[in-house]
PDB file as gemmi writes it, atoms N, CA and C in Angstrom:
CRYST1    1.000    1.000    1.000  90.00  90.00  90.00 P 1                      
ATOM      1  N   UNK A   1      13.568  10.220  -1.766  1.00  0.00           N  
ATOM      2  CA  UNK A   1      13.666   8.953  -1.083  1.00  0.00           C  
ATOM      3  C   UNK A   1      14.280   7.939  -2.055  1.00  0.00           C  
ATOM      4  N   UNK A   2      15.133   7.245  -1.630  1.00  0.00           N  
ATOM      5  CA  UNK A   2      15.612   6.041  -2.375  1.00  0.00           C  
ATOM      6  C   UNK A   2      14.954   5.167  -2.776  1.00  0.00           C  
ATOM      7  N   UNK A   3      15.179   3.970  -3.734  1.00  0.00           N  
ATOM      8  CA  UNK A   3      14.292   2.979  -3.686  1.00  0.00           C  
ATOM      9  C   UNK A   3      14.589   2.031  -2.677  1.00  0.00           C  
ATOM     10  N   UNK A   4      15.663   1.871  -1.588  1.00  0.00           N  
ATOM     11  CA  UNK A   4      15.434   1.059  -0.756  1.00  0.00           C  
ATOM     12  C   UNK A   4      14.141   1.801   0.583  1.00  0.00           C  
ATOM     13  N   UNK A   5      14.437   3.134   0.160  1.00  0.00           N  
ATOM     14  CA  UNK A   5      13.376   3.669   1.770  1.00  0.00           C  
ATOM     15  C   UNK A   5      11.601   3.233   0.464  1.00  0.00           C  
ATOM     16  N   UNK A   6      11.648   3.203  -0.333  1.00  0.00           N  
ATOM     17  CA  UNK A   6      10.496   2.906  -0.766  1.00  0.00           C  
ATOM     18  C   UNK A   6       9.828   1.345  -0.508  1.00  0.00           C  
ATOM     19  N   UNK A   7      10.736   0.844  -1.271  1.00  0.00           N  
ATOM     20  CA  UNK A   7      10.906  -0.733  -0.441  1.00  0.00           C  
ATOM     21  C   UNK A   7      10.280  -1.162   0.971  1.00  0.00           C  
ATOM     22  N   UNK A   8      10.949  -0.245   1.891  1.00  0.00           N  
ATOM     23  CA  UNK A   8      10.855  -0.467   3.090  1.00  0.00           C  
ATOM     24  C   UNK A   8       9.966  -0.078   3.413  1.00  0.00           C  
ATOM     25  N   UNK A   9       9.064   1.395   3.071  1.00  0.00           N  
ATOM     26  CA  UNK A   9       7.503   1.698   3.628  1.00  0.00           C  
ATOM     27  C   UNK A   9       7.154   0.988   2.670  1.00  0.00           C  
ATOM     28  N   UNK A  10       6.763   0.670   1.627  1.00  0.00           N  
ATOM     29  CA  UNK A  10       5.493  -0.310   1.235  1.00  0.00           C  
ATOM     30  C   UNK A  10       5.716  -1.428   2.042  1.00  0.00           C  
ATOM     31  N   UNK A  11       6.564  -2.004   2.300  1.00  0.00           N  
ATOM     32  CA  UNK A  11       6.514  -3.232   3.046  1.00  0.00           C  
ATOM     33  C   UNK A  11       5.725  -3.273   4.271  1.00  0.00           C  
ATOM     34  N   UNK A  12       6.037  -2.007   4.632  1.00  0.00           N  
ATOM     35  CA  UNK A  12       5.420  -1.450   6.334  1.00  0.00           C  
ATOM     36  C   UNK A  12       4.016  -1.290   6.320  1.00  0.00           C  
ATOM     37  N   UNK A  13       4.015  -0.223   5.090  1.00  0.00           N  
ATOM     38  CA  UNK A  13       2.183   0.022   4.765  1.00  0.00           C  
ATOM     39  C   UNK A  13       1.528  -1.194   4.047  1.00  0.00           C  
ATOM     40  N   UNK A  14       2.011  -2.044   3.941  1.00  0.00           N  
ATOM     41  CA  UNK A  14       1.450  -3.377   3.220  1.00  0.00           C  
ATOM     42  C   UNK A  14       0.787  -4.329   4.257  1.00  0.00           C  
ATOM     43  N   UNK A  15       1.666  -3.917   5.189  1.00  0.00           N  
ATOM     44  CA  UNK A  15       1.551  -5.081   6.677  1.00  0.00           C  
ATOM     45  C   UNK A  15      -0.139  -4.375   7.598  1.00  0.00           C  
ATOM     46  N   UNK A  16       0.613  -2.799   7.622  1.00  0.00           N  
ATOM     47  CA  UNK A  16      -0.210  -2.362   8.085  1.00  0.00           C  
ATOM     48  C   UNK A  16      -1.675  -2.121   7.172  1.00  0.00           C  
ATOM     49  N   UNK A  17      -1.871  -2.366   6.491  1.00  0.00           N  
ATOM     50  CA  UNK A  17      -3.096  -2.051   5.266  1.00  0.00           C  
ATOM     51  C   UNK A  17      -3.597  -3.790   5.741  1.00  0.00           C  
ATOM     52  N   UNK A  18      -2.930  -4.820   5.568  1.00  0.00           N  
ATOM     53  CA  UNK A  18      -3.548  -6.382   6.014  1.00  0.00           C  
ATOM     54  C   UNK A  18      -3.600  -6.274   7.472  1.00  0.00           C  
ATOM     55  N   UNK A  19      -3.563  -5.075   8.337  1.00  0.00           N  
ATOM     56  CA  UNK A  19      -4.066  -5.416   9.920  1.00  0.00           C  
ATOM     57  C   UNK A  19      -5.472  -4.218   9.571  1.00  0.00           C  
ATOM     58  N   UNK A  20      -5.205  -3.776   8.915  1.00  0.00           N  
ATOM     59  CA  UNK A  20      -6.698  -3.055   8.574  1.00  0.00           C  
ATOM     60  C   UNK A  20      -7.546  -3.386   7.657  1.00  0.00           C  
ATOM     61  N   UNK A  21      -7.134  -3.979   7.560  1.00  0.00           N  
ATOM     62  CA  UNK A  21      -8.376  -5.920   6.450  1.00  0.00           C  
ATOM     63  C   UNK A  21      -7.764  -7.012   6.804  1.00  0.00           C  
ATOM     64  N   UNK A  22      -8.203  -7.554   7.892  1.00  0.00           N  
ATOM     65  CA  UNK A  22      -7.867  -8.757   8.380  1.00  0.00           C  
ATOM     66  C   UNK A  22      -8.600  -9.836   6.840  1.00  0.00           C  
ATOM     67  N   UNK A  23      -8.047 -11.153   7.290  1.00  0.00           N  
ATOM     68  CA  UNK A  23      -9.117 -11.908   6.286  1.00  0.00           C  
ATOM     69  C   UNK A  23      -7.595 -12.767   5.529  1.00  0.00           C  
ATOM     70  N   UNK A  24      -8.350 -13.678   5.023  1.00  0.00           N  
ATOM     71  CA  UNK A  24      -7.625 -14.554   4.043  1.00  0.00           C  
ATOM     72  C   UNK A  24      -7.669 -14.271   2.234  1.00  0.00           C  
ATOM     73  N   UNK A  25      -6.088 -13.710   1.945  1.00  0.00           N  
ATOM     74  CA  UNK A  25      -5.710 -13.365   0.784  1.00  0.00           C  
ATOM     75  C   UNK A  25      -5.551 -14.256  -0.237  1.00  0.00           C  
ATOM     76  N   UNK A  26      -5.569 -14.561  -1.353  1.00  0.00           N  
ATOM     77  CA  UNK A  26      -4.862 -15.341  -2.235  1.00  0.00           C  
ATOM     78  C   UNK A  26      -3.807 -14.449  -1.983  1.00  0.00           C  
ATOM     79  N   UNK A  27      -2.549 -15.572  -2.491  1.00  0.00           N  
ATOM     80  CA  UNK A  27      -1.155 -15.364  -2.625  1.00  0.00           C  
ATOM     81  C   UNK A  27      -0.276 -14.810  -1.238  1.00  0.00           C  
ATOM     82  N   UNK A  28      -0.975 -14.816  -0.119  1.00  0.00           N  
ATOM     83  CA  UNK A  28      -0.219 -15.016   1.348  1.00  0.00           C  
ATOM     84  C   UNK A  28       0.270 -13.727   1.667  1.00  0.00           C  
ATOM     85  N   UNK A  29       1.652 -13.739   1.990  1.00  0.00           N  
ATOM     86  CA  UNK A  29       1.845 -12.732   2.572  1.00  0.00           C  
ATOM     87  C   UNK A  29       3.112 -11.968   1.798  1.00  0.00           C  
ATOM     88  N   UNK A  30       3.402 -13.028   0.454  1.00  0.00           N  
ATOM     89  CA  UNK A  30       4.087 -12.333  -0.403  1.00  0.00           C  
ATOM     90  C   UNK A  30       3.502 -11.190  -1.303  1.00  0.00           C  
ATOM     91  N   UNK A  31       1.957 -11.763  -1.418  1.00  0.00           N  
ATOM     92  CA  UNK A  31       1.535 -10.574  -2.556  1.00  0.00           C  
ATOM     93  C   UNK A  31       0.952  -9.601  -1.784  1.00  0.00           C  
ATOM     94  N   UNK A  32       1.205  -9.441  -0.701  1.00  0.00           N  
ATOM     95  CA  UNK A  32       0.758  -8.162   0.584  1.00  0.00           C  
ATOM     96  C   UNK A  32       1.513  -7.295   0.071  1.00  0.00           C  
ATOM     97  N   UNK A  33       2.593  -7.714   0.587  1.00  0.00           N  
ATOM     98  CA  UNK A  33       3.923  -6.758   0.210  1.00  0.00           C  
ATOM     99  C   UNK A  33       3.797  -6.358  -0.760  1.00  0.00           C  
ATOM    100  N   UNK A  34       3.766  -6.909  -1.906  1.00  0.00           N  
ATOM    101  CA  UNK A  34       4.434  -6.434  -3.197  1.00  0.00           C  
ATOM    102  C   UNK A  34       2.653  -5.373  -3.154  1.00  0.00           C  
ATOM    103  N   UNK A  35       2.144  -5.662  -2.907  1.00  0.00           N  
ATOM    104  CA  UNK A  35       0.553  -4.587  -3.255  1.00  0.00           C  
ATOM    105  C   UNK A  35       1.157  -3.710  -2.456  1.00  0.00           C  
ATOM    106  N   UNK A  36       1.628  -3.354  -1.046  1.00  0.00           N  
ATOM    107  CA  UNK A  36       1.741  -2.232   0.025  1.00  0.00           C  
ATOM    108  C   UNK A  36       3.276  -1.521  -0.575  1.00  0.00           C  
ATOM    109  N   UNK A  37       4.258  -1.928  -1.492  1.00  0.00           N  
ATOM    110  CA  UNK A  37       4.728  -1.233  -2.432  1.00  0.00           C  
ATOM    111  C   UNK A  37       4.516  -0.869  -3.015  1.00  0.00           C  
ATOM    112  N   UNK A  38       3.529  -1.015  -3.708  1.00  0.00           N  
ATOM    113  CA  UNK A  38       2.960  -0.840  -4.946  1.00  0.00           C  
ATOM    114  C   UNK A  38       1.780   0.412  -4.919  1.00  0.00           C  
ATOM    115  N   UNK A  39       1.557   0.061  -3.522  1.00  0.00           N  
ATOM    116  CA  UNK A  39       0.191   1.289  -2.839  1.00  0.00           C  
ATOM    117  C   UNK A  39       0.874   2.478  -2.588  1.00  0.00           C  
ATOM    118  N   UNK A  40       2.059   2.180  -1.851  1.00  0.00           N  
ATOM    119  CA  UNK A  40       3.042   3.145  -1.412  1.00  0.00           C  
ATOM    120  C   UNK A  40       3.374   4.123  -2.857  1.00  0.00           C  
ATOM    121  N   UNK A  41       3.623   3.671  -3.469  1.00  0.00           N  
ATOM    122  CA  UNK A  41       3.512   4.649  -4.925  1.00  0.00           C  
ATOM    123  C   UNK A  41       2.267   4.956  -5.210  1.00  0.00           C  
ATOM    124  N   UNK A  42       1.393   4.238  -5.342  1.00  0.00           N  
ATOM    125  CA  UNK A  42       0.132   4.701  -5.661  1.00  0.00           C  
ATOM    126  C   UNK A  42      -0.607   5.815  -4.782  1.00  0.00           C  
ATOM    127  N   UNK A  43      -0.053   5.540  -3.607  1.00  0.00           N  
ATOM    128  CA  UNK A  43      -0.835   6.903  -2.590  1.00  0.00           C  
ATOM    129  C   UNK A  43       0.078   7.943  -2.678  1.00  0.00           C  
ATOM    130  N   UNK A  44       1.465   8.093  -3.065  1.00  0.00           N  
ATOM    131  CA  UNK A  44       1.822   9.560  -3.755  1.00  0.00           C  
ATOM    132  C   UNK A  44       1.702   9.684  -4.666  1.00  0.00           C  
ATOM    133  N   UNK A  45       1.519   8.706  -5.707  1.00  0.00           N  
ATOM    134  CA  UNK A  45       0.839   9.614  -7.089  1.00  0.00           C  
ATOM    135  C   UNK A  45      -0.776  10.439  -6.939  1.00  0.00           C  
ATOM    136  N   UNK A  46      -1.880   9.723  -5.889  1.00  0.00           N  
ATOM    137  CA  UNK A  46      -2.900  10.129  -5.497  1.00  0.00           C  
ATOM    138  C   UNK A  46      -3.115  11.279  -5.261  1.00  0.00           C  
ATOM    139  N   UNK A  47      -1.590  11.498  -3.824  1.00  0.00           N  
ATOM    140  CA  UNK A  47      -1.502  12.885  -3.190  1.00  0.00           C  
ATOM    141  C   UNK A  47      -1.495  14.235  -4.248  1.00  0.00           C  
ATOM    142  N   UNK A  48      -0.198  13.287  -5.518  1.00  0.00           N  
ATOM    143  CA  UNK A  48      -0.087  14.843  -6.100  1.00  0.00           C  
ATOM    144  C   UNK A  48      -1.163  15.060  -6.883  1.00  0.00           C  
ATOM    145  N   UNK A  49      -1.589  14.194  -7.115  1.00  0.00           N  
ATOM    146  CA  UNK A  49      -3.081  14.620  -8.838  1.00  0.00           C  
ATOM    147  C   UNK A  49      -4.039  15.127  -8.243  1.00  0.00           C  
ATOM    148  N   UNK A  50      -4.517  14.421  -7.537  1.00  0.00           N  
ATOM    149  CA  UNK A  50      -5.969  14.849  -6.951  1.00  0.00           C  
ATOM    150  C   UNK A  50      -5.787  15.646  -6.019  1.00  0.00           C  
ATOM    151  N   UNK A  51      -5.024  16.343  -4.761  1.00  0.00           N  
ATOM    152  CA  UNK A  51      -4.917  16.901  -3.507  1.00  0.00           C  
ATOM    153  C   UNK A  51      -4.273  18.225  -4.031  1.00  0.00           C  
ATOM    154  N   UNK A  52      -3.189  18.319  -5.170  1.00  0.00           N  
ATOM    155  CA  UNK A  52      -2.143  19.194  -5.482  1.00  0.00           C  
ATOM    156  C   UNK A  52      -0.673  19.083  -4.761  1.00  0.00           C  
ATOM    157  N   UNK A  53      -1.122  18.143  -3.983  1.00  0.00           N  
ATOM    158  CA  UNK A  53       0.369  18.194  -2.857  1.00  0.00           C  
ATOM    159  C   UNK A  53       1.432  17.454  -2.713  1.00  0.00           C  
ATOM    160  N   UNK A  54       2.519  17.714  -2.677  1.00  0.00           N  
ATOM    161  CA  UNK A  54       3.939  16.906  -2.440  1.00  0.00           C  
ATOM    162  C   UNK A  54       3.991  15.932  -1.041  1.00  0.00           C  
ATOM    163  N   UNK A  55       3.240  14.646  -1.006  1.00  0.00           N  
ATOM    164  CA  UNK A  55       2.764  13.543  -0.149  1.00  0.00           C  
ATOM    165  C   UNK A  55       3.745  12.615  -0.262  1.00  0.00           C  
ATOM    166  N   UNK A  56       4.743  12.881  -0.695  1.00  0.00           N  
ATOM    167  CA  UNK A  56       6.087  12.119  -0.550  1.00  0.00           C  
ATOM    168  C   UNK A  56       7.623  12.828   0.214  1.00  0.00           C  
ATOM    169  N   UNK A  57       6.930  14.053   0.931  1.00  0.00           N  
ATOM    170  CA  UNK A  57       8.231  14.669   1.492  1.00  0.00           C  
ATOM    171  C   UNK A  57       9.571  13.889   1.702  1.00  0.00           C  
ATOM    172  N   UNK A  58       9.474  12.921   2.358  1.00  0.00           N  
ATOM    173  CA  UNK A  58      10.273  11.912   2.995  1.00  0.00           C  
ATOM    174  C   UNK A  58      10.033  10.837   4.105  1.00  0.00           C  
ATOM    175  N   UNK A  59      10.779  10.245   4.303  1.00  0.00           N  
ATOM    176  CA  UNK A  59      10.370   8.675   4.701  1.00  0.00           C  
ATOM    177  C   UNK A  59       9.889   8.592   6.162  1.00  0.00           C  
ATOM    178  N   UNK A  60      10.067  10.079   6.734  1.00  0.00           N  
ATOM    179  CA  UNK A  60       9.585  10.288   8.358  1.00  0.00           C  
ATOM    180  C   UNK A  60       8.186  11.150   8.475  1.00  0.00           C  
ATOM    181  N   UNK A  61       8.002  11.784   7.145  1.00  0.00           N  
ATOM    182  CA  UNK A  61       7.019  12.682   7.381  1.00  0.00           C  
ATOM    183  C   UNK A  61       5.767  11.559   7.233  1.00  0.00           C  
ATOM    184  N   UNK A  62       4.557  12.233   8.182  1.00  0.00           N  
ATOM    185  CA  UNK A  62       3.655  11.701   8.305  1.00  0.00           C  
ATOM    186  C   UNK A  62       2.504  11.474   7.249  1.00  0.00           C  
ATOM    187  N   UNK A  63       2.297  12.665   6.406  1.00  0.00           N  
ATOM    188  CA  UNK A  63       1.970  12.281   5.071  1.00  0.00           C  
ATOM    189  C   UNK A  63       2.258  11.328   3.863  1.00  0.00           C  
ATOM    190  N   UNK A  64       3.855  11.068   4.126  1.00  0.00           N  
ATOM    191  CA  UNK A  64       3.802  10.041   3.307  1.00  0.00           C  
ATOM    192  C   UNK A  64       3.320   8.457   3.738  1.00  0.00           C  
ATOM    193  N   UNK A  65       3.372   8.828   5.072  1.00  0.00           N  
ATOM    194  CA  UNK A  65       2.838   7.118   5.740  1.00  0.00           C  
ATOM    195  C   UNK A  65       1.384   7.143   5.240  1.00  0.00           C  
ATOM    196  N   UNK A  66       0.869   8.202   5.661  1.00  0.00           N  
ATOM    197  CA  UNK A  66      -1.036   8.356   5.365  1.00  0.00           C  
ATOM    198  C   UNK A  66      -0.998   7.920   3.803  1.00  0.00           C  
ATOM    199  N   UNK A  67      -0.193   8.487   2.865  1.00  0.00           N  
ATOM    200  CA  UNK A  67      -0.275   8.114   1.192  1.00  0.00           C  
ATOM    201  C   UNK A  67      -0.386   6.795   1.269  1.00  0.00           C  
ATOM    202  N   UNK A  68       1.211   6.041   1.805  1.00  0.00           N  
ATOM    203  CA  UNK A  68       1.621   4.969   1.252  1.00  0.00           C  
ATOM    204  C   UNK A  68       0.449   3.568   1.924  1.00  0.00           C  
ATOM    205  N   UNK A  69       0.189   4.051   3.248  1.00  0.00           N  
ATOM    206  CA  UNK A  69      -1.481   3.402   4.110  1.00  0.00           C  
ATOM    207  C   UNK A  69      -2.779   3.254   3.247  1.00  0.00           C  
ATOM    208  N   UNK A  70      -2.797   4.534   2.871  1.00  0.00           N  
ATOM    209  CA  UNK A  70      -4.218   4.428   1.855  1.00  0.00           C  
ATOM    210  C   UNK A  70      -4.146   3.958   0.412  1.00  0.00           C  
ATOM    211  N   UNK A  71      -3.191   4.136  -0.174  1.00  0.00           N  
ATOM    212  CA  UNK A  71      -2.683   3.836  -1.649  1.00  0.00           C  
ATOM    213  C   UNK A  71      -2.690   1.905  -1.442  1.00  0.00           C  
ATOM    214  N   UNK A  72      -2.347   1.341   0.032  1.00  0.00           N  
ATOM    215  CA  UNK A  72      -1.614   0.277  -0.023  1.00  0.00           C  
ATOM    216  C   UNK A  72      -3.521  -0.247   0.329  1.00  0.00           C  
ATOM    217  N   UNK A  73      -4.715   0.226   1.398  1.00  0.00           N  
ATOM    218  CA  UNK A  73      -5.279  -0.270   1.473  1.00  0.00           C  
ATOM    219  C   UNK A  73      -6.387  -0.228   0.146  1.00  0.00           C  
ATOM    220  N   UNK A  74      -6.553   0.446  -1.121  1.00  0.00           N  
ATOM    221  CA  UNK A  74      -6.744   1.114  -2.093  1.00  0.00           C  
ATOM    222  C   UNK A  74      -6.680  -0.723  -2.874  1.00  0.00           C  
ATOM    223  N   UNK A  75      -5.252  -0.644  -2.672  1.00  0.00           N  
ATOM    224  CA  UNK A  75      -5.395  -1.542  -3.743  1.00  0.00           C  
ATOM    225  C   UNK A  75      -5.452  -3.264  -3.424  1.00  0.00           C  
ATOM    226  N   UNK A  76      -5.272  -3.533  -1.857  1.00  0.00           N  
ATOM    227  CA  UNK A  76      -5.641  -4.202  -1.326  1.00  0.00           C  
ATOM    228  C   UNK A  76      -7.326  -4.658  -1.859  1.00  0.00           C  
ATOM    229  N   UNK A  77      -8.366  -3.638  -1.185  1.00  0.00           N  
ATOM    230  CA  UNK A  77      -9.695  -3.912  -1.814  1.00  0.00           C  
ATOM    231  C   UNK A  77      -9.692  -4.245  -3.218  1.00  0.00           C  
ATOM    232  N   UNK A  78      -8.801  -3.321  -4.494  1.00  0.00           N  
ATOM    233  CA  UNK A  78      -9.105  -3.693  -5.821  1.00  0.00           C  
ATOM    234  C   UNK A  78      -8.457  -5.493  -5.500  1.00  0.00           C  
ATOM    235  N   UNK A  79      -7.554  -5.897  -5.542  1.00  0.00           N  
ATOM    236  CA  UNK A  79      -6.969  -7.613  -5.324  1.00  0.00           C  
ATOM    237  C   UNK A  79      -8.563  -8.293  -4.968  1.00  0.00           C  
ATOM    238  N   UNK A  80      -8.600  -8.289  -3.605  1.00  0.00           N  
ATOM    239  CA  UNK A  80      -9.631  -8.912  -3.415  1.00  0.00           C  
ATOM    240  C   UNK A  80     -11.263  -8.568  -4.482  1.00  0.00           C  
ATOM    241  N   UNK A  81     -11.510  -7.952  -4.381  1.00  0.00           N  
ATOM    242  CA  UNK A  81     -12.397  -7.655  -5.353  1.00  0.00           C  
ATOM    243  C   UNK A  81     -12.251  -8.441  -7.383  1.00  0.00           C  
ATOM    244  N   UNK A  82     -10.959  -8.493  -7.520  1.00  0.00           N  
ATOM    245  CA  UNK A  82     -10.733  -8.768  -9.046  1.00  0.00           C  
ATOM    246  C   UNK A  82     -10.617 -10.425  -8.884  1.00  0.00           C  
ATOM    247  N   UNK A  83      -9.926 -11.335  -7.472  1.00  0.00           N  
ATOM    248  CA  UNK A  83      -9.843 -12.325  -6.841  1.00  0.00           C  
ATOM    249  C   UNK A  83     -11.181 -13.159  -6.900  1.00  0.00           C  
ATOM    250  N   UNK A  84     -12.121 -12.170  -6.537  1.00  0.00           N  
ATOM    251  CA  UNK A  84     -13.453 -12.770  -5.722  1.00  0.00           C  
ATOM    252  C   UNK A  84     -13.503 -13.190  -5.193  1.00  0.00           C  
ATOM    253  N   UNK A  85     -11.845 -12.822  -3.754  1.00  0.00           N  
ATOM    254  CA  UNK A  85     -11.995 -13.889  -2.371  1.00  0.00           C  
ATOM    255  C   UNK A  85     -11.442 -15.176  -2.190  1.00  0.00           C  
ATOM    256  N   UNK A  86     -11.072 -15.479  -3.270  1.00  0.00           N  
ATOM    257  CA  UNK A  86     -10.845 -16.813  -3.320  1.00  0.00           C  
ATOM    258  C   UNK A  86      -9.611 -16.901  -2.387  1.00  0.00           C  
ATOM    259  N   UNK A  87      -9.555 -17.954  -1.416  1.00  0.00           N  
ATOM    260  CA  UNK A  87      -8.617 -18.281  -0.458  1.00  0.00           C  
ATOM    261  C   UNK A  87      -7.689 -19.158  -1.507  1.00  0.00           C  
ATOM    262  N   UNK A  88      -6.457 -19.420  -1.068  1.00  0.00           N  
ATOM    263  CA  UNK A  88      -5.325 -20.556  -1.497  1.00  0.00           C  
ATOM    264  C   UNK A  88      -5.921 -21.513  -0.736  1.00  0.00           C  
ATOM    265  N   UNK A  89      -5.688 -22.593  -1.366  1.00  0.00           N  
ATOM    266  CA  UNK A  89      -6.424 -24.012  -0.499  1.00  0.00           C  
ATOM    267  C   UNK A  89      -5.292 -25.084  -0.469  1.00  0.00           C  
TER     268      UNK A  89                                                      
END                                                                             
């Protein structure tokens, strides 16, 4: 996968990881993204260490959405958690 198809699912799994934790973020809806990129790598590095498996086939297969979903909601909780919630005011 390229780095623009990477780009483009974290962005996707970023969105979708903040409709599966609703709630108010510090840093809006820019630091969504950049975490649901960032997850998106993190849930295929997950796949291969811990599972044994190649969870990055490509940008249609369904495993890599499940990686880049869980990797993105993964680190979603660590943010909020290191945050302590704190809303932008």
């Amino acid at each position: 996968m390229t780095i623009i198809g990477w780009i483009l699912l974290g962005l996707i799994a970023g969105a979708i990881a903040k409709a599966l934790m609703p709630g108010k973020d510090p840093g809006g809806c820019v630091i969504t993204m950049l975490l649901g990129i960032v997850g998106a790598l993190l849930g295929g590095w997950l796949g291969r260490v811990v599972f044994g498996i190649e969870s990055v086939d490509g940008f249609f297969q369904l495993s890599t959405w499940i990686a880049a979903i869980v990797g993105s909601v993964i680190l979603l909780i660590i943010y909020r958690v290191v945050t302590g919630g704190r809303a932008r005011g």
